[in-house]
Chimera marker file (.cmm) of the C-alpha trace (Angstrom):
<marker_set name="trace">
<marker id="1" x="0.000" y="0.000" z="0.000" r="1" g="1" b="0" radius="0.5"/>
<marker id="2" x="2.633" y="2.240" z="0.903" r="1" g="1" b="0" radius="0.5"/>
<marker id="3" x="5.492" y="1.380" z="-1.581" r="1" g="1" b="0" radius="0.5"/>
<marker id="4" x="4.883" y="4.111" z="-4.218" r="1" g="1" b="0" radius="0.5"/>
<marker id="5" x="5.526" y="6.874" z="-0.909" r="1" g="1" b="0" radius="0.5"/>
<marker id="6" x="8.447" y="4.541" z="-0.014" r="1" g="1" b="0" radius="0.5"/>
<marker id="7" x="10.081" y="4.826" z="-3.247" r="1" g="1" b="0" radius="0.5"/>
<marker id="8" x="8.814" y="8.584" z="-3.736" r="1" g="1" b="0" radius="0.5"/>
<marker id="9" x="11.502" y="9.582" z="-0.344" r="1" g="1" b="0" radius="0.5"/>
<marker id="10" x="13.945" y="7.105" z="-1.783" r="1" g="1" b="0" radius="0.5"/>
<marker id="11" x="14.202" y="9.276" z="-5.264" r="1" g="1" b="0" radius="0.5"/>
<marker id="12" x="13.605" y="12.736" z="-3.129" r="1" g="1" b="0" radius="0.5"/>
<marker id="13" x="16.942" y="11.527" z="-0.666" r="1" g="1" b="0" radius="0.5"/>
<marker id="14" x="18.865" y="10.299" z="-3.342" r="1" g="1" b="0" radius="0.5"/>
<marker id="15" x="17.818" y="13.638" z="-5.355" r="1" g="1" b="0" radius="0.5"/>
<marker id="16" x="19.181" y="15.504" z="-2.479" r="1" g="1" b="0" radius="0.5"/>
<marker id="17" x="22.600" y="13.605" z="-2.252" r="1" g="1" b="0" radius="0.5"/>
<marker id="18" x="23.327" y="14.353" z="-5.964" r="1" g="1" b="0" radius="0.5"/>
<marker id="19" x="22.389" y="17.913" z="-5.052" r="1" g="1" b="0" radius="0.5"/>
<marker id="20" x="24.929" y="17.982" z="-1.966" r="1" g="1" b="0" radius="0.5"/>
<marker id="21" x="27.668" y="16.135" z="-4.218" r="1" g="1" b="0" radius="0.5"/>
<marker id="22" x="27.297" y="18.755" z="-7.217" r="1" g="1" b="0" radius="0.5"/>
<marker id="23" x="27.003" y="21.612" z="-4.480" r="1" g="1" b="0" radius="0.5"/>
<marker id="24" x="30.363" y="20.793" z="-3.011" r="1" g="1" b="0" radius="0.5"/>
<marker id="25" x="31.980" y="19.762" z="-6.373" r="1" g="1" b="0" radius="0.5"/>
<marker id="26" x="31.377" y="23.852" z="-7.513" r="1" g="1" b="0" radius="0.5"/>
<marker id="27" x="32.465" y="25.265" z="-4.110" r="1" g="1" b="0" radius="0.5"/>
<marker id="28" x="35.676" y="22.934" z="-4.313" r="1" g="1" b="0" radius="0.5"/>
<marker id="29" x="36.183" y="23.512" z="-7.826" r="1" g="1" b="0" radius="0.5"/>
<marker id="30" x="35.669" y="27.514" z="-6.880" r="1" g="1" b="0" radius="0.5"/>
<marker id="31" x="38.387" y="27.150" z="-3.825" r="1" g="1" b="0" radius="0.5"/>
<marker id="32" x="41.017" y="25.554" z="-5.312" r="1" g="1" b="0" radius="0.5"/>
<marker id="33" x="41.145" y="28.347" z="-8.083" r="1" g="1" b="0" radius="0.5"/>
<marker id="34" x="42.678" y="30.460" z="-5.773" r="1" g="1" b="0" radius="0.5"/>
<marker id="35" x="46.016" y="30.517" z="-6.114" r="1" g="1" b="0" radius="0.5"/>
<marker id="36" x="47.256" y="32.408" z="-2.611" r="1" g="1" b="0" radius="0.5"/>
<marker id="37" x="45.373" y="29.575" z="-0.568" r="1" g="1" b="0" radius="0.5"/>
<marker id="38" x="48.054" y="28.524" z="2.370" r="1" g="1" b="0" radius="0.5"/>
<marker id="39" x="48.878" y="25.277" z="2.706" r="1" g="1" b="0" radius="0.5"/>
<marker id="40" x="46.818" y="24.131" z="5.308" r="1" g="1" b="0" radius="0.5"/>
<marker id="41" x="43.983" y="25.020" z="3.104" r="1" g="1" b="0" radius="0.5"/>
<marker id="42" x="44.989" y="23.238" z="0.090" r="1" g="1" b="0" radius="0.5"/>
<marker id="43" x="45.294" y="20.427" z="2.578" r="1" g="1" b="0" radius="0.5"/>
<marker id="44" x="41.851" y="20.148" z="4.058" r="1" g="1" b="0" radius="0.5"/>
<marker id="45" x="40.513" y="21.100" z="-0.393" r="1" g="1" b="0" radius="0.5"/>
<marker id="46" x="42.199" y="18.040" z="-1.414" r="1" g="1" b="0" radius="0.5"/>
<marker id="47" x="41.062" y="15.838" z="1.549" r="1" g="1" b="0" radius="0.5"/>
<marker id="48" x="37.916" y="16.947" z="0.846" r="1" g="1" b="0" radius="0.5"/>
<marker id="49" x="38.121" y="15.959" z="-2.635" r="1" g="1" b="0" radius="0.5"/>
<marker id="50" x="38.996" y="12.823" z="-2.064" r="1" g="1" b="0" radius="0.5"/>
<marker id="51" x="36.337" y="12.139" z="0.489" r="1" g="1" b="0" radius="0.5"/>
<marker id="52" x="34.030" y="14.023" z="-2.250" r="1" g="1" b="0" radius="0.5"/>
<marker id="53" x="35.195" y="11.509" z="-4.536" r="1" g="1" b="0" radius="0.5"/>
<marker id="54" x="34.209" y="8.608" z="-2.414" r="1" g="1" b="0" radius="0.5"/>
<marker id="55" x="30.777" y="9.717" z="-2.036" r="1" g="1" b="0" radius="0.5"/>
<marker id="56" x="30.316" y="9.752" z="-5.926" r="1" g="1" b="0" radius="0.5"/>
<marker id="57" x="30.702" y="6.542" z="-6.083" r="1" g="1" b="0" radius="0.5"/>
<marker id="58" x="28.956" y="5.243" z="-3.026" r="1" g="1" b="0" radius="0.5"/>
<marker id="59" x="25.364" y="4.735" z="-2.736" r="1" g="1" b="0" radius="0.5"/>
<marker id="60" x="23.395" y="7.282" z="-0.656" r="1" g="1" b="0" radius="0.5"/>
<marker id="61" x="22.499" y="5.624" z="2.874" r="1" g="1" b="0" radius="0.5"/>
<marker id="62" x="22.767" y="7.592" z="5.989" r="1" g="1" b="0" radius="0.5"/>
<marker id="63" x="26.746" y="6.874" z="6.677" r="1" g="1" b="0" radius="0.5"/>
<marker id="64" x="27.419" y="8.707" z="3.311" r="1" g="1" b="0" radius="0.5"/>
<marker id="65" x="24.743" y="10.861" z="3.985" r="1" g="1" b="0" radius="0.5"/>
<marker id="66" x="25.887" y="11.959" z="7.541" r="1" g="1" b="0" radius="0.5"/>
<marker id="67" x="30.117" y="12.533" z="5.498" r="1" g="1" b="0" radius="0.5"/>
<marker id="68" x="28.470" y="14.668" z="3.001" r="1" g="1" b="0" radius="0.5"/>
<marker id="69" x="27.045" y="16.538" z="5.522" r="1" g="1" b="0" radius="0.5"/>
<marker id="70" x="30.153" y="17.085" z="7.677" r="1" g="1" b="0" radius="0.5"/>
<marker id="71" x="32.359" y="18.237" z="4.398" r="1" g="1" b="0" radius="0.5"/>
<marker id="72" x="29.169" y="20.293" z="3.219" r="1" g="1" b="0" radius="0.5"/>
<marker id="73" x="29.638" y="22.053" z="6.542" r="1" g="1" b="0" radius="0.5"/>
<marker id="74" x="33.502" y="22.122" z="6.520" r="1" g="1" b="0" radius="0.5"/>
<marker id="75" x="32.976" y="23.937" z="3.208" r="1" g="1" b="0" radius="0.5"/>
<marker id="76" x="30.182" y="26.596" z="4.289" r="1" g="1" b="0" radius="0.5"/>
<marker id="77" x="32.801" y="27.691" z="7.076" r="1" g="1" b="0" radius="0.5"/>
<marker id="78" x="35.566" y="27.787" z="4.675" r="1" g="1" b="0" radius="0.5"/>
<marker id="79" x="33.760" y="29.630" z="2.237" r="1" g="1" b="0" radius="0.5"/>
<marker id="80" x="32.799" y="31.948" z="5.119" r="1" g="1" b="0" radius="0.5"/>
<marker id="81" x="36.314" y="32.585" z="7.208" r="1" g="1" b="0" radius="0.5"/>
<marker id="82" x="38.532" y="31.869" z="4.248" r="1" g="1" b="0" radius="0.5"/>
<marker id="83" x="36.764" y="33.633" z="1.493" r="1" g="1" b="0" radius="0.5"/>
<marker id="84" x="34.785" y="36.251" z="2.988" r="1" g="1" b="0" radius="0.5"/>
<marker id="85" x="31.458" y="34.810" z="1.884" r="1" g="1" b="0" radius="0.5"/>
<marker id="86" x="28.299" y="34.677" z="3.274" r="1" g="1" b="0" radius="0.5"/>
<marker id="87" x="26.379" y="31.436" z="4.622" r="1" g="1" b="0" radius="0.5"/>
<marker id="88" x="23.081" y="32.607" z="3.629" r="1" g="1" b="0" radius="0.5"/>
<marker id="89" x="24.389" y="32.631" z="0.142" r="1" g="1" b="0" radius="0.5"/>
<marker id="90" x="26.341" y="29.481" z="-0.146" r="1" g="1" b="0" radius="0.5"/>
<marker id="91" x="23.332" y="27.426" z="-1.208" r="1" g="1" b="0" radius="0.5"/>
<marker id="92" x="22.704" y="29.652" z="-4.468" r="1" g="1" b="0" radius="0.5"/>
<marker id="93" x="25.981" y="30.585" z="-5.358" r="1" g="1" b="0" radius="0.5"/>
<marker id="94" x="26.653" y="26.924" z="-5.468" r="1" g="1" b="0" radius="0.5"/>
<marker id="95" x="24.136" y="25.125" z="-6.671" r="1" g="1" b="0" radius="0.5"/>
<marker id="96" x="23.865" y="24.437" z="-10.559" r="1" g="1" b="0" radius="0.5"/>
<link id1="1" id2="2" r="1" g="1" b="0" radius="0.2"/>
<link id1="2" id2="3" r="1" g="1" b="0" radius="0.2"/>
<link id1="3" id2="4" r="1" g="1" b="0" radius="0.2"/>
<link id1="4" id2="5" r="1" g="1" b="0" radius="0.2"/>
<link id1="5" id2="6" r="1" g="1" b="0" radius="0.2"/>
<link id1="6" id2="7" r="1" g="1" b="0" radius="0.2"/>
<link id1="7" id2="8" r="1" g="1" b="0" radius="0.2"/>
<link id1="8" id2="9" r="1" g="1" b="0" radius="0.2"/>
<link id1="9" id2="10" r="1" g="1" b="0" radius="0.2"/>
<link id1="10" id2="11" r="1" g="1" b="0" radius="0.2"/>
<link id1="11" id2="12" r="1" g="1" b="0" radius="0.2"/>
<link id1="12" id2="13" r="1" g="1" b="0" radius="0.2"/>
<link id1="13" id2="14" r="1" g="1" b="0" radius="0.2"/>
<link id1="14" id2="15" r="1" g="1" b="0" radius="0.2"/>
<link id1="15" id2="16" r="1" g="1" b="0" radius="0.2"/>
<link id1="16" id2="17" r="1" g="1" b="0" radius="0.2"/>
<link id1="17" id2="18" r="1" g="1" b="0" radius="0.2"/>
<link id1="18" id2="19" r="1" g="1" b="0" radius="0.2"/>
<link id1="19" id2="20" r="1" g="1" b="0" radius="0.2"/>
<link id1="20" id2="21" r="1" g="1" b="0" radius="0.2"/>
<link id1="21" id2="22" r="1" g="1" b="0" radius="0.2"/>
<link id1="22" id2="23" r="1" g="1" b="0" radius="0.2"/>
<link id1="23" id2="24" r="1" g="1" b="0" radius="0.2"/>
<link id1="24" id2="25" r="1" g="1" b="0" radius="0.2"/>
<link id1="25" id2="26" r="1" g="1" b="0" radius="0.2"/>
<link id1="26" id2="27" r="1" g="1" b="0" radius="0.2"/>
<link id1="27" id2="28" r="1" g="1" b="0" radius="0.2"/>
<link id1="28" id2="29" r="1" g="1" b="0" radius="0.2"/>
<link id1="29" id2="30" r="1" g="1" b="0" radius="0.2"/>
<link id1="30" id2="31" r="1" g="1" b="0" radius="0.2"/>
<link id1="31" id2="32" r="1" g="1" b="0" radius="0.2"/>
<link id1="32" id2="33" r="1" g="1" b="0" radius="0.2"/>
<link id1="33" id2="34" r="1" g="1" b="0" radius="0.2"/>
<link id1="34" id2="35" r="1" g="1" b="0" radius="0.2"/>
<link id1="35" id2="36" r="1" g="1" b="0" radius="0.2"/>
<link id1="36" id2="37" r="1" g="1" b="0" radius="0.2"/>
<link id1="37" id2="38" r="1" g="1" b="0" radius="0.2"/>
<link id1="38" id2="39" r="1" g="1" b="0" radius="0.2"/>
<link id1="39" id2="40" r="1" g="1" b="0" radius="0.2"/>
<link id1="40" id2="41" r="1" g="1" b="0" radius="0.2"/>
<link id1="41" id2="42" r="1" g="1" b="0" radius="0.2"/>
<link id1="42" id2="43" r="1" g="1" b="0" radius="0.2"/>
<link id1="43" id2="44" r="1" g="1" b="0" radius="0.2"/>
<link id1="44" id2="45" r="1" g="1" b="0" radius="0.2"/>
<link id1="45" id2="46" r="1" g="1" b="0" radius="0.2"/>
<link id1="46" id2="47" r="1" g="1" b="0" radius="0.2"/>
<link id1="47" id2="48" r="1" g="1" b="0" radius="0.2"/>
<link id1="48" id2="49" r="1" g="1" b="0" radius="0.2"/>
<link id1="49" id2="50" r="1" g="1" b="0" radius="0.2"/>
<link id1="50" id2="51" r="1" g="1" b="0" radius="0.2"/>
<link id1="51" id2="52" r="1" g="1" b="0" radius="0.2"/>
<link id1="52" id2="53" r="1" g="1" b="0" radius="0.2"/>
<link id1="53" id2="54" r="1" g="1" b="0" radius="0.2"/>
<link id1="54" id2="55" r="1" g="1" b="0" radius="0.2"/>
<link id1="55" id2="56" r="1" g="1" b="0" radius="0.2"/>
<link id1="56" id2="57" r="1" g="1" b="0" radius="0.2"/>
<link id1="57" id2="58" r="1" g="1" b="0" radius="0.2"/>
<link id1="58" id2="59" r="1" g="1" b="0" radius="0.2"/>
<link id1="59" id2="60" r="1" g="1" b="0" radius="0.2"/>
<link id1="60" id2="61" r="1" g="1" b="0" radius="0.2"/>
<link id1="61" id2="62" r="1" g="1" b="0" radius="0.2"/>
<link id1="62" id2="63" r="1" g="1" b="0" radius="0.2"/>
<link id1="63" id2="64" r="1" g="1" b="0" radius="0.2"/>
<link id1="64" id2="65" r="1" g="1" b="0" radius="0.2"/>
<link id1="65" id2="66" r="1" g="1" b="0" radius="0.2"/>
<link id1="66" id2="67" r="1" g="1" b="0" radius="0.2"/>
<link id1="67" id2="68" r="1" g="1" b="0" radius="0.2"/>
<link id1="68" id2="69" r="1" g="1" b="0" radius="0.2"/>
<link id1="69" id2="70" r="1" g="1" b="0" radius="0.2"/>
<link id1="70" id2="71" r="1" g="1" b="0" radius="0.2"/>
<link id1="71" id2="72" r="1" g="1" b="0" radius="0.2"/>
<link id1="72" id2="73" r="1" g="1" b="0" radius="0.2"/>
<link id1="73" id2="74" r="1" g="1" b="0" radius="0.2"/>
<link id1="74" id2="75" r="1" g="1" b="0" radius="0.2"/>
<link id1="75" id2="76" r="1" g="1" b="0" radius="0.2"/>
<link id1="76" id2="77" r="1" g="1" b="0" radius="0.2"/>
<link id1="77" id2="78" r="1" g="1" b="0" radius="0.2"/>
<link id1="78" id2="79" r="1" g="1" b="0" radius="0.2"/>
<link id1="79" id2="80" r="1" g="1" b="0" radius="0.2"/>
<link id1="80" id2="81" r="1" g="1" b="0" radius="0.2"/>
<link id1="81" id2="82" r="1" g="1" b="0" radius="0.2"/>
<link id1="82" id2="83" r="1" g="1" b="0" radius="0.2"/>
<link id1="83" id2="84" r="1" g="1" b="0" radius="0.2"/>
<link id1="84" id2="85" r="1" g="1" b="0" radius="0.2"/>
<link id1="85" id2="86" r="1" g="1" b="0" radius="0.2"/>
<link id1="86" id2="87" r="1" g="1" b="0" radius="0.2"/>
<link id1="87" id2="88" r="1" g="1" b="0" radius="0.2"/>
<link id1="88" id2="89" r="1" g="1" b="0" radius="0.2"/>
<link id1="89" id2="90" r="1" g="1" b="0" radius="0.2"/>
<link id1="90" id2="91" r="1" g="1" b="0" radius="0.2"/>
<link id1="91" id2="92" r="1" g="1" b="0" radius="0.2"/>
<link id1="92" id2="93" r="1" g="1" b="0" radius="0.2"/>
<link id1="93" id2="94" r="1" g="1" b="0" radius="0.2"/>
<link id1="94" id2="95" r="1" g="1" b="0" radius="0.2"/>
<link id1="95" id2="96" r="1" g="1" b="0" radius="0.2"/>
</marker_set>
């Protein structure tokens, strides 16, 4: 009875994922442009990639959901102290 509202949140969350993923891609892509990042920063961008990576290729289920979260909030306070940007903003500055 319920399996069409089962599999309507299924393609919503996994909608949502893909959003996060593509979100973070363009802020990373964005950050690493910079050439006068220090090198702690270009630390934490690449580590970031790499876990980005990771979640491209893993299915969404809430341990991948609960990483993307964590680098989607390492990146909204990056973008803030780092690059002067505001949080409010992040979502639509990022999003394709």
């Amino acid at each position: 009875m319920f399996k069409w509202l089962k599999k309507k949140v299924k393609e919503k969350t996994d909608q949502e994922y893909k959003s996060g993923i593509r979100r973070t891609r363009n802020f990373l892509k964005f950050a690493m442009a910079f050439k006068d990042n220090h090198d702690q920063l270009k630390q934490d961008l690449l580590s970031m990639d790499t876990t980005l990576a990771i979640l491209e290729m893993s299915p969404n289920d809430s341990k991948n959901m609960d990483r993307l979260l964590n680098v989607d909030m390492i990146c909204r306070k990056i973008f803030a102290t780092e690059y002067g940007g505001d949080d409010s903003k992040y979502n639509k500055k990022f999003d394709t």
